[in-house]
C-alpha positions, 0 to 999 in steps of 0.5 A: 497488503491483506495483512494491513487491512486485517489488521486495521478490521481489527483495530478500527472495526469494518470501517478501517480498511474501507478508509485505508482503501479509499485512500489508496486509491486516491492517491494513485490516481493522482499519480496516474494523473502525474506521470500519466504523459511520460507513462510509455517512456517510464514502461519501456525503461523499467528493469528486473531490478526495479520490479523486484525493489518495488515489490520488496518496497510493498512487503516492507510497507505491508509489514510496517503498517501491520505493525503499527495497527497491531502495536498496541493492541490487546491479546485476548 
């Protein structure tokens, strides 16, 4: 996920990632806040499998948004 947030202090200056970041958090707070009363029972039926979708869900996401803040961006 570094990369995204280089990318955008590239593309949108200091700022960029600060929004990226903020929004991030937002939503995981809501849904924290969502899924907060079946959370014991989400832990306990999380597999080796689920982890390793999530984290190849993450690498895919950090890859795409690398993507599309450098797309058109200029080499100098």
């Amino acid at each position: 996920m570094g990369s995204v947030f280089g990318a955008l202090f590239v593309k949108a200056g200091a700022k960029g990632p600060l929004i990226l970041a903020i929004a991030v958090v937002l939503v995981l707070a809501v849904l924290l806040v969502v899924f907060a009363p079946q959370l014991g029972e989400i832990v306990r039926k999380i597999t080796r499998v689920d982890i390793l979708l999530t984290l190849i869900g993450i690498g895919v996401a950090a890859v795409a948004g690398q993507y599309a803040a450098l797309r058109v961006a200029s080499v100098r």
